[in-house]
Backbone as XML, in Angstrom:
<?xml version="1.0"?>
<chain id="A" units="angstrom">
  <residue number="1" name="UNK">
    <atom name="N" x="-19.411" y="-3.770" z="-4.362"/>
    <atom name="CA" x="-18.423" y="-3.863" z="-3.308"/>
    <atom name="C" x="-17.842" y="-2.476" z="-3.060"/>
  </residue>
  <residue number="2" name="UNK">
    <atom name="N" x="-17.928" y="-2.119" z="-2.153"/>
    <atom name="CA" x="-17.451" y="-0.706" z="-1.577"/>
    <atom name="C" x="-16.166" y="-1.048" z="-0.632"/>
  </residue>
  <residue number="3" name="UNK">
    <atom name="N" x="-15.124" y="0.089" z="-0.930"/>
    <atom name="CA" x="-14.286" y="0.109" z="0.136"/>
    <atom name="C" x="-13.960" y="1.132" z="0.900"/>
  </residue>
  <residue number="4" name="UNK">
    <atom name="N" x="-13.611" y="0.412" z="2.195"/>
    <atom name="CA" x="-13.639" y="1.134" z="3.157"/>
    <atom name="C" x="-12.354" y="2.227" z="2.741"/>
  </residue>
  <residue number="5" name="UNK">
    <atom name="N" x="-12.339" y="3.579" z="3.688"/>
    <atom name="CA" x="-11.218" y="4.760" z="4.240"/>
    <atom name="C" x="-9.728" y="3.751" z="4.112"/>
  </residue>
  <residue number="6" name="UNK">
    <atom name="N" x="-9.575" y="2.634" z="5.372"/>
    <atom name="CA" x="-9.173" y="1.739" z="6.050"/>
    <atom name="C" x="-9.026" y="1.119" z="5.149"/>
  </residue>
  <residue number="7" name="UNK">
    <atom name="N" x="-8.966" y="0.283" z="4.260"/>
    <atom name="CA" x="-8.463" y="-0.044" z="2.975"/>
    <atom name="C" x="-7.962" y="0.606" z="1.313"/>
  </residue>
  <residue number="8" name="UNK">
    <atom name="N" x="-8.590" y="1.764" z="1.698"/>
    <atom name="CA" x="-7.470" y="2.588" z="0.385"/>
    <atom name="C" x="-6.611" y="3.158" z="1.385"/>
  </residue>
  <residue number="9" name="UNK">
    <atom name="N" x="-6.285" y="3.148" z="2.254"/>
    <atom name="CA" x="-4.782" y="3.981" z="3.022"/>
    <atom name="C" x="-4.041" y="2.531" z="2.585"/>
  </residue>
  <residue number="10" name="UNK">
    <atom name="N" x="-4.293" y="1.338" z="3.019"/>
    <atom name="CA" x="-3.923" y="0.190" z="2.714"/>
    <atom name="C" x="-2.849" y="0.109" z="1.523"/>
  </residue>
  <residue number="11" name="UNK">
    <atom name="N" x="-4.683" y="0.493" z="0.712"/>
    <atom name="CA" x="-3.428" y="0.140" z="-0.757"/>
    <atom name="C" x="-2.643" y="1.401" z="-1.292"/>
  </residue>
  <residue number="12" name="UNK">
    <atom name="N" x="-2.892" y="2.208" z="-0.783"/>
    <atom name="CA" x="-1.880" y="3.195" z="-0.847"/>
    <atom name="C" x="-0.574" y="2.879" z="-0.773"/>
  </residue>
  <residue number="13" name="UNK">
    <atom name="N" x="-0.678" y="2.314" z="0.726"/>
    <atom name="CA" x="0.783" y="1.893" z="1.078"/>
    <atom name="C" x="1.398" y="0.723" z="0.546"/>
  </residue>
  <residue number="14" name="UNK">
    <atom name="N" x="0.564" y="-0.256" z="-0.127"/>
    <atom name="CA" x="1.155" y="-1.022" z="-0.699"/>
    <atom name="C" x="1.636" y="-0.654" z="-2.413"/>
  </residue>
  <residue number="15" name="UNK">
    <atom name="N" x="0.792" y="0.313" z="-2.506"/>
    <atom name="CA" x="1.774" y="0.924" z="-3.803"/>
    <atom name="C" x="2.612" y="1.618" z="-3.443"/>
  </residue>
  <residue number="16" name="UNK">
    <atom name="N" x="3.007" y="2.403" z="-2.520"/>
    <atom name="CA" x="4.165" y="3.208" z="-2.263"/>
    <atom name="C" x="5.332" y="1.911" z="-2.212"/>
  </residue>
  <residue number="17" name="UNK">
    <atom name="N" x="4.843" y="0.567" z="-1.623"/>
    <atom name="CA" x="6.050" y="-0.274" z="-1.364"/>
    <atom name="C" x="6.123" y="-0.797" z="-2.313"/>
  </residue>
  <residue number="18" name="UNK">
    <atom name="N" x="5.528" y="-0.987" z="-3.718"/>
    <atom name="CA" x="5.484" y="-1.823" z="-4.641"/>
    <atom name="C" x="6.567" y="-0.681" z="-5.484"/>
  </residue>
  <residue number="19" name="UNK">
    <atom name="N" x="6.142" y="1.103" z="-5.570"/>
    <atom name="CA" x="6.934" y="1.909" z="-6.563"/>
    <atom name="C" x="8.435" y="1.912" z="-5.731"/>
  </residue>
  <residue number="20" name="UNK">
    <atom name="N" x="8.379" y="1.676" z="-4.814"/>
    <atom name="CA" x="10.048" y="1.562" z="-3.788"/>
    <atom name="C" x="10.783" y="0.389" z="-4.280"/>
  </residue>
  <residue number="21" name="UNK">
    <atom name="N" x="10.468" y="-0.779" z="-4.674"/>
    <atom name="CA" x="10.580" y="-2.343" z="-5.298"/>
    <atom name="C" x="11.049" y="-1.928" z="-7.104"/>
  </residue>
  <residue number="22" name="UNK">
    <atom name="N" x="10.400" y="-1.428" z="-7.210"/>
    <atom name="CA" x="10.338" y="-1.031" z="-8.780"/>
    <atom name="C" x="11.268" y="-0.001" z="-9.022"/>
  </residue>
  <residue number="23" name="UNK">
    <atom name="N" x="11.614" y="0.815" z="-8.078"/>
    <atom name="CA" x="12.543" y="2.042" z="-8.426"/>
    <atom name="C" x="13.776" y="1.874" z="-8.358"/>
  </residue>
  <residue number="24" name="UNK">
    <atom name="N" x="13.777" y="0.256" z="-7.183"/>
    <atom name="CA" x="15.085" y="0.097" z="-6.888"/>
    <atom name="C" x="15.524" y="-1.604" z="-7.499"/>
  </residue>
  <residue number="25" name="UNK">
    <atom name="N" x="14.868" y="-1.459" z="-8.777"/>
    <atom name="CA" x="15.042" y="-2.820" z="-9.194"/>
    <atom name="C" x="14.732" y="-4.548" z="-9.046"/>
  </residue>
  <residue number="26" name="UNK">
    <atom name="N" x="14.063" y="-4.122" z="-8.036"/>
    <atom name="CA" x="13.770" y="-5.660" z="-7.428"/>
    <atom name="C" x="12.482" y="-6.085" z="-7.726"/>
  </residue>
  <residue number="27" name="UNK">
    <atom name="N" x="12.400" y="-7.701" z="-7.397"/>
    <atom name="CA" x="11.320" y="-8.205" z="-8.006"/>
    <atom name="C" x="9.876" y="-8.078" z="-7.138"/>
  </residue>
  <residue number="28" name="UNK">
    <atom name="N" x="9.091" y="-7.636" z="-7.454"/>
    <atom name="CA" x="7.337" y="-7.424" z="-6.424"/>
    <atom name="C" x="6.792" y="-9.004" z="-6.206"/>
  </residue>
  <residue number="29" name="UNK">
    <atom name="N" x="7.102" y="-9.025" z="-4.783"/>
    <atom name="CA" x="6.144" y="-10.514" z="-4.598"/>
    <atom name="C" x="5.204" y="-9.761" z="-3.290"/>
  </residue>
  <residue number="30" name="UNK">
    <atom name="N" x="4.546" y="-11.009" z="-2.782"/>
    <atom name="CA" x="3.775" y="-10.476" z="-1.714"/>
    <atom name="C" x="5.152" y="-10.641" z="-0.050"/>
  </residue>
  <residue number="31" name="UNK">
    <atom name="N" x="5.984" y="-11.317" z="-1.068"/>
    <atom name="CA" x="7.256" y="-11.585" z="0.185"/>
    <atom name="C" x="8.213" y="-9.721" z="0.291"/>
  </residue>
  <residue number="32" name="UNK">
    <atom name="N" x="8.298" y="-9.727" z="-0.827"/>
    <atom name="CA" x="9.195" y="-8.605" z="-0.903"/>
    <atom name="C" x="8.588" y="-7.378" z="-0.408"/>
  </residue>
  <residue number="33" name="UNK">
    <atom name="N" x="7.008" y="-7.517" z="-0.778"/>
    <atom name="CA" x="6.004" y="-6.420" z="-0.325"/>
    <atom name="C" x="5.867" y="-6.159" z="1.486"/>
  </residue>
  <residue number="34" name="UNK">
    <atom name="N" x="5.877" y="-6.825" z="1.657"/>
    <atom name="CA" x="6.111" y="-7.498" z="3.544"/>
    <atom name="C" x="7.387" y="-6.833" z="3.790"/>
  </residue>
  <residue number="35" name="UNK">
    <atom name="N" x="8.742" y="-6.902" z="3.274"/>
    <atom name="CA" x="9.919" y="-6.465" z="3.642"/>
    <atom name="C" x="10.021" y="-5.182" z="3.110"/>
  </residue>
  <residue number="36" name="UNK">
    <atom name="N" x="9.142" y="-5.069" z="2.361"/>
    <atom name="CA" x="9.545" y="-3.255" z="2.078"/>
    <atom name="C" x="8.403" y="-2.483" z="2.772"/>
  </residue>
  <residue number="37" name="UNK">
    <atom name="N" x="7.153" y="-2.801" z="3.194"/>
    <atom name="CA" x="6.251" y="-2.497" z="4.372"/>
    <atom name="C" x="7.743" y="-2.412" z="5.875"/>
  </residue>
  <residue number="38" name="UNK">
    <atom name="N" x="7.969" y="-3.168" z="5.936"/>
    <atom name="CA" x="8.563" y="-3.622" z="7.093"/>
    <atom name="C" x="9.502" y="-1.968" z="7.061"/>
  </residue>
  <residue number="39" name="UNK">
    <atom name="N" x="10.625" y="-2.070" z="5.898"/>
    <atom name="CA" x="11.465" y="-0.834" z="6.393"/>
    <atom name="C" x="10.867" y="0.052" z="5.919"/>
  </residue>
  <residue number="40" name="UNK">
    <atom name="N" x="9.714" y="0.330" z="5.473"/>
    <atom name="CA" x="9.230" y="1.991" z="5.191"/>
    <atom name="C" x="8.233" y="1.836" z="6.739"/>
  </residue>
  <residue number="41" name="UNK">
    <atom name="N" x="8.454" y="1.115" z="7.520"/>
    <atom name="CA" x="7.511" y="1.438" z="9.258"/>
    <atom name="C" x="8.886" y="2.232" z="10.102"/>
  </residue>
  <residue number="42" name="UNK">
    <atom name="N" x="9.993" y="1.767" z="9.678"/>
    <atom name="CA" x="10.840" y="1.966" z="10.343"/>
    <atom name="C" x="11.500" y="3.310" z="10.516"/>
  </residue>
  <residue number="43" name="UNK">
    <atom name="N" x="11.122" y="3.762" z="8.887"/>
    <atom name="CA" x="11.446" y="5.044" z="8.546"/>
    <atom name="C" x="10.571" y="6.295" z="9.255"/>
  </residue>
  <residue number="44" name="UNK">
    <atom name="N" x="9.713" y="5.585" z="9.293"/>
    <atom name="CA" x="8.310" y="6.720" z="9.483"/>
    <atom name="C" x="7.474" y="7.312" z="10.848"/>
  </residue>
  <residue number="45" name="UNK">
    <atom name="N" x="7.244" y="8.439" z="10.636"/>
    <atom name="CA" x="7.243" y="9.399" z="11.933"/>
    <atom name="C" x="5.861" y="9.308" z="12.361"/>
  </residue>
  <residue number="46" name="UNK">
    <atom name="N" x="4.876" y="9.642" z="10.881"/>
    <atom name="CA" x="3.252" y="10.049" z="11.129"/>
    <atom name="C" x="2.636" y="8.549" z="11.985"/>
  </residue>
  <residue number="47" name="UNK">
    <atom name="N" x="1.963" y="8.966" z="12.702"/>
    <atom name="CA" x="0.939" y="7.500" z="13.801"/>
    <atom name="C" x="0.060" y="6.756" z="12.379"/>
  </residue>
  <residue number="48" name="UNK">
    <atom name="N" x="-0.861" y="7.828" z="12.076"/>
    <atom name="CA" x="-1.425" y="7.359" z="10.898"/>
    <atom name="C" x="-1.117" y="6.757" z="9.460"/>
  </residue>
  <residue number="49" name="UNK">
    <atom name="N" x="-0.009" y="6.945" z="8.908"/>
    <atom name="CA" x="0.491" y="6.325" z="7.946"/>
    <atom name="C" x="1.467" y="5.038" z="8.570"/>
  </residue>
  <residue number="50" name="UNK">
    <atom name="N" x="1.828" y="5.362" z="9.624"/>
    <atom name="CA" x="2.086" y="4.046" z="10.810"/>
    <atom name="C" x="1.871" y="2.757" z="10.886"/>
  </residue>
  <residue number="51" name="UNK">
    <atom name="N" x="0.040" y="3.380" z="11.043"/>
    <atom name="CA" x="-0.969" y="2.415" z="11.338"/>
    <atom name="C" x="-1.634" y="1.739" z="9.839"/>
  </residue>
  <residue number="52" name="UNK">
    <atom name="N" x="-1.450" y="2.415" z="9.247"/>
    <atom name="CA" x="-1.973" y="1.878" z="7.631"/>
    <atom name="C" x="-0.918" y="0.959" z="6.960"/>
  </residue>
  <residue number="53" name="UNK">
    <atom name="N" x="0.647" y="1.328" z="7.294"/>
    <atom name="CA" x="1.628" y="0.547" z="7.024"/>
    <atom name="C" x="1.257" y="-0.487" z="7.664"/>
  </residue>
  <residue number="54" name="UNK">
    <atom name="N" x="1.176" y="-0.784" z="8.983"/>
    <atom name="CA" x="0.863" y="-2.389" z="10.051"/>
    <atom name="C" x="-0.501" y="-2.966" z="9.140"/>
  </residue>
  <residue number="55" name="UNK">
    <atom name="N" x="-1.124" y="-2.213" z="8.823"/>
    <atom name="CA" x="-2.782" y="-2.667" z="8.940"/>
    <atom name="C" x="-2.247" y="-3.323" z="7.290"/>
  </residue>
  <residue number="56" name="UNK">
    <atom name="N" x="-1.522" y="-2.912" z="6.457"/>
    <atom name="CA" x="-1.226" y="-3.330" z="4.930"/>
    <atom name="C" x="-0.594" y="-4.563" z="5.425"/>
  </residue>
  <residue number="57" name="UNK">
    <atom name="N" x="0.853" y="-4.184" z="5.879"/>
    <atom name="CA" x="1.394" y="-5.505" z="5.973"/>
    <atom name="C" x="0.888" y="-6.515" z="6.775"/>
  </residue>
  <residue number="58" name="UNK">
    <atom name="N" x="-0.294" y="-6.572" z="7.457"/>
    <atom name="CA" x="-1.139" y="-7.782" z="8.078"/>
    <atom name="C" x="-1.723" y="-8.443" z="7.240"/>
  </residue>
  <residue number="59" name="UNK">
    <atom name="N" x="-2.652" y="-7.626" z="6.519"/>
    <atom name="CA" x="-3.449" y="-8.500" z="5.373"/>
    <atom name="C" x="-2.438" y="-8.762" z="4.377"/>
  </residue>
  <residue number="60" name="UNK">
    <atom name="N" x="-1.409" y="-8.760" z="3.957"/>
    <atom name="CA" x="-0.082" y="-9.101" z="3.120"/>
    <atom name="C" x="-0.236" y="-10.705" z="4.124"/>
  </residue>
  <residue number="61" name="UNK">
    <atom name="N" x="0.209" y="-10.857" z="4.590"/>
    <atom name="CA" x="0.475" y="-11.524" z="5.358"/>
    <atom name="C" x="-0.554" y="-12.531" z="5.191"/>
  </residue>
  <residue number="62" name="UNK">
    <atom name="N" x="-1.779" y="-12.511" z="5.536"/>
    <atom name="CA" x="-3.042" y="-13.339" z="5.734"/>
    <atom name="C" x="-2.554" y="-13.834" z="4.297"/>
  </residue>
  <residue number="63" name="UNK">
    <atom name="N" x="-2.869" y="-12.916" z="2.624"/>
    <atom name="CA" x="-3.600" y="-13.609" z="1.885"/>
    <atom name="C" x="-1.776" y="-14.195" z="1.888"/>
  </residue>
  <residue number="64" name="UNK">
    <atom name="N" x="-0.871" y="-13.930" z="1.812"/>
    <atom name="CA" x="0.239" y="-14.993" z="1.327"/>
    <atom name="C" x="0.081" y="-16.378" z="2.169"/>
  </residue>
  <residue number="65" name="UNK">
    <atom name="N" x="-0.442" y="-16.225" z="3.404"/>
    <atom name="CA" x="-0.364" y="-17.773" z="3.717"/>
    <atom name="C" x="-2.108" y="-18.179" z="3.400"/>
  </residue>
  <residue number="66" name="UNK">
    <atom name="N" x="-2.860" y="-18.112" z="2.382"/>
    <atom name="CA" x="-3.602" y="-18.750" z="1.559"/>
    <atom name="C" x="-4.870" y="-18.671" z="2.375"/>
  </residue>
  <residue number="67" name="UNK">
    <atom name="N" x="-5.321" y="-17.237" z="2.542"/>
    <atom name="CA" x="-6.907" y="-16.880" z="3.030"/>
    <atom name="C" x="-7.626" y="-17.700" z="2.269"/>
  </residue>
  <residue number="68" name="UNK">
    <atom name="N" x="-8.754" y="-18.063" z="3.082"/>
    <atom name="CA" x="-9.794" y="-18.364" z="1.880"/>
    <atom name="C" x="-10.367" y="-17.293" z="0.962"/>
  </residue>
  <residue number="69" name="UNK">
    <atom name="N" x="-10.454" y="-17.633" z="-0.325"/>
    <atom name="CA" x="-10.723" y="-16.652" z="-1.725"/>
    <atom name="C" x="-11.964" y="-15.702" z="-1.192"/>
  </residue>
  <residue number="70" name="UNK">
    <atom name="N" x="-12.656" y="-15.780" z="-0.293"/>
    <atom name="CA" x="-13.624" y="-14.758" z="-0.069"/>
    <atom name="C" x="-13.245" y="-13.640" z="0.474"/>
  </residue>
  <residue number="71" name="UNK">
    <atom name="N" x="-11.883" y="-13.877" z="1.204"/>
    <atom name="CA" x="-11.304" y="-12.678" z="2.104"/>
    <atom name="C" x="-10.093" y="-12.257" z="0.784"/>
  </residue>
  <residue number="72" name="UNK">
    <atom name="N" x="-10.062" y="-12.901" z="-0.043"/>
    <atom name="CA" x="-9.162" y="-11.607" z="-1.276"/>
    <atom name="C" x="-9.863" y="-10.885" z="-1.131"/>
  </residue>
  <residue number="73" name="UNK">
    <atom name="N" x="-9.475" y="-9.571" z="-2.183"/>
    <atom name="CA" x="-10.284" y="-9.085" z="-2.959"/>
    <atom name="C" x="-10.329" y="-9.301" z="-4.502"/>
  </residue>
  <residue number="74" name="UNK">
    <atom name="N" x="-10.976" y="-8.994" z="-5.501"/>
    <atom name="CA" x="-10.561" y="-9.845" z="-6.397"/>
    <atom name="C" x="-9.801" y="-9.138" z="-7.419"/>
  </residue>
  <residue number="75" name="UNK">
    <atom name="N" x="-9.244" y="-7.628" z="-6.955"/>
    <atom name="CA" x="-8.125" y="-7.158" z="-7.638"/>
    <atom name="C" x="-6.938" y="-7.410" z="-7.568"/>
  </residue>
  <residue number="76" name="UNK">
    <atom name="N" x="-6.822" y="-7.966" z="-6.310"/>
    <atom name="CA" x="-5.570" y="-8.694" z="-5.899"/>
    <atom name="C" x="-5.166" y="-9.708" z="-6.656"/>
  </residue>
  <residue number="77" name="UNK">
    <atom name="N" x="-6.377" y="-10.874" z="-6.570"/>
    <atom name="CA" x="-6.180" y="-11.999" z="-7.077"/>
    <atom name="C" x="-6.184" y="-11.706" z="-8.432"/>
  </residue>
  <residue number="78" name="UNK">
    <atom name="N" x="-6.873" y="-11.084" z="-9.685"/>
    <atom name="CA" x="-6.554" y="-10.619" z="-11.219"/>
    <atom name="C" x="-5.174" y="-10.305" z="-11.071"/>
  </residue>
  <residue number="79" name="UNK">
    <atom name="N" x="-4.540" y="-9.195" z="-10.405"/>
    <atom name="CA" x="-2.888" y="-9.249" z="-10.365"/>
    <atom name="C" x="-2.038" y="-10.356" z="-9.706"/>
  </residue>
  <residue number="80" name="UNK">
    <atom name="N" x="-2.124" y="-11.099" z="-9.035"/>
    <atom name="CA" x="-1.670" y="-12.014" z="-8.813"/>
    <atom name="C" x="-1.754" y="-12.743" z="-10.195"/>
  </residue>
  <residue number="81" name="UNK">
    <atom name="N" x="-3.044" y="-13.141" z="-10.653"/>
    <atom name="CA" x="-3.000" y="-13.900" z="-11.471"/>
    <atom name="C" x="-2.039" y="-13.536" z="-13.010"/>
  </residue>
  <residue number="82" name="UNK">
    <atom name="N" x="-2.385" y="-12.289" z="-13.153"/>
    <atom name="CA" x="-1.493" y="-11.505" z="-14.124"/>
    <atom name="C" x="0.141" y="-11.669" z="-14.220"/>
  </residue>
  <residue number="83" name="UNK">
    <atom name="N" x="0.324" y="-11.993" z="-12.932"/>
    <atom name="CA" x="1.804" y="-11.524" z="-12.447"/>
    <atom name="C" x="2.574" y="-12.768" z="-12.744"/>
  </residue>
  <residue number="84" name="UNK">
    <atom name="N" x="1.639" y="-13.956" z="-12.765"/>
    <atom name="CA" x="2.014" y="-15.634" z="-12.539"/>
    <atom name="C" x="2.159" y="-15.633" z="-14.535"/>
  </residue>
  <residue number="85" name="UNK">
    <atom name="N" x="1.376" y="-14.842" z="-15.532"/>
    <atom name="CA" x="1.672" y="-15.291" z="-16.852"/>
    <atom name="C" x="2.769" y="-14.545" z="-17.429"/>
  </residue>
  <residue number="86" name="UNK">
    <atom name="N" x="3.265" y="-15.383" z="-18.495"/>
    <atom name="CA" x="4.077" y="-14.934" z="-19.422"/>
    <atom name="C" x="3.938" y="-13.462" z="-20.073"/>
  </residue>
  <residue number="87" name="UNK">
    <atom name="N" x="4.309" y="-12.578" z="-19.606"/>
    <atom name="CA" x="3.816" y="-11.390" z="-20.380"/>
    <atom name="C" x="5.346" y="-10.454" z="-21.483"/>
  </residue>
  <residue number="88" name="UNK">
    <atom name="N" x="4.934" y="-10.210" z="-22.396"/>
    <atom name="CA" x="6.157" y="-9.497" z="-23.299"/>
    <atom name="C" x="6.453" y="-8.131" z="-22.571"/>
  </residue>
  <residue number="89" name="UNK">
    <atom name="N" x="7.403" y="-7.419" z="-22.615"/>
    <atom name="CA" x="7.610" y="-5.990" z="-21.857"/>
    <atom name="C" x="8.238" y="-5.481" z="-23.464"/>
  </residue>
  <residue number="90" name="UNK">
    <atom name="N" x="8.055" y="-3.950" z="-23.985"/>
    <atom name="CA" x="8.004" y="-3.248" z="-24.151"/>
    <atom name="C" x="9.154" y="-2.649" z="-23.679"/>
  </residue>
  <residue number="91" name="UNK">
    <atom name="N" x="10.532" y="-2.415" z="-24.921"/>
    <atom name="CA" x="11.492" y="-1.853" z="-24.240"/>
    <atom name="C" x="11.203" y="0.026" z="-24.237"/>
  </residue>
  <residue number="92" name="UNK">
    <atom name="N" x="12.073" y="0.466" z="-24.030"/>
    <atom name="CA" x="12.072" y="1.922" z="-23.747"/>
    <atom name="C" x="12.189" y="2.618" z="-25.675"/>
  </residue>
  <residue number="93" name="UNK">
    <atom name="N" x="12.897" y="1.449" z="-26.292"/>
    <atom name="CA" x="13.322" y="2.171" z="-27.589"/>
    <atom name="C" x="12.130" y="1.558" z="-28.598"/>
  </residue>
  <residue number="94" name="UNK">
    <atom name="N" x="11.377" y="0.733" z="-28.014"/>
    <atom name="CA" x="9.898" y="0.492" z="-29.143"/>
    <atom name="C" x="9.804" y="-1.493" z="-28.536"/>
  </residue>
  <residue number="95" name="UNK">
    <atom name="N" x="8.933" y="-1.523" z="-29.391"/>
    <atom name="CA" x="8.093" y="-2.828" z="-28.972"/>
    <atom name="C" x="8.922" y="-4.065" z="-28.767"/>
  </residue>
  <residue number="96" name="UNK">
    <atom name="N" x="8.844" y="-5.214" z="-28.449"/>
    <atom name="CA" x="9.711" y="-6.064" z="-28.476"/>
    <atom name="C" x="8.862" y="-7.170" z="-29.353"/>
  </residue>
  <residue number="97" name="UNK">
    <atom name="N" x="9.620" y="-7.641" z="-30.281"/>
    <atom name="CA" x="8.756" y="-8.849" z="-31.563"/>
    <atom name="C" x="8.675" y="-9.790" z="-31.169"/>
  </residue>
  <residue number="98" name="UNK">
    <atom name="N" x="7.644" y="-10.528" z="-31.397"/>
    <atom name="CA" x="7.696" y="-12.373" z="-30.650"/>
    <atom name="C" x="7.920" y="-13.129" z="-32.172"/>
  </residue>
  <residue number="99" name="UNK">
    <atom name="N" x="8.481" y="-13.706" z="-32.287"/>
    <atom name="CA" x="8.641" y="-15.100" z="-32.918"/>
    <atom name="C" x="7.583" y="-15.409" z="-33.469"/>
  </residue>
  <residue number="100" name="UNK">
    <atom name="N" x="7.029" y="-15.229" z="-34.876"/>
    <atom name="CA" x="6.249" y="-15.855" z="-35.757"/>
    <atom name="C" x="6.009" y="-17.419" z="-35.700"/>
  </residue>
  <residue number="101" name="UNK">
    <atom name="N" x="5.132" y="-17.968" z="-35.405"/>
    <atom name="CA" x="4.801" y="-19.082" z="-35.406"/>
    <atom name="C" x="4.059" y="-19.498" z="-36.586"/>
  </residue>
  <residue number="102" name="UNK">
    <atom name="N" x="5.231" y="-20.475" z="-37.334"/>
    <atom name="CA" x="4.606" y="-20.880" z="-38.566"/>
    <atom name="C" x="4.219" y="-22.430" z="-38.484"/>
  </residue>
</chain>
């Protein structure tokens, strides 16, 4: 599977809106991703990073209202899926312990 020019500007921009979400505390959905696409269009001057912002937040859009699985891609869907489990975080001052199960 190869990707296109036209899809890494994409996900570019959807990591720029995902590290904007993250910097400013809030939680990353594909909802929140849409609203922070939305005001980083608003901000922005270049045509081309413009057009990659619209072209991100469209396909945002498609897979949240439930594309069929052929039009994911399937890095999306592994993080999606990632994002849906229980995962431990790792504080800043060392590991965080889980509960011995005896």
């Amino acid at each position: 599977m190869t990707i296109t020019e036209d899809e890494k500007k994409q996900q570019v921009m959807i990591g720029e809106a995902t590290l904007n979400l993250i910097f400013n505390h809030q939680d990353v959905t594909p909802l929140s991703l849409v609203e922070q696409l939305y005001a980083m269009a608003d901000r922005e001057q270049d045509d081309d990073r413009l057009l990659s912002i619209w072209q991100a937040r469209k396909w945002l859009q498609i897979f949240t209202k439930g594309a069929p699985s052929g039009r994911r891609p399937d890095w999306l869907q592994e993080m999606m899926s990632r994002a849906c489990q229980e995962t431990v975080i790792a504080a800043d001052d060392g590991p965080v312990s889980r509960p011995s199960s005896r």
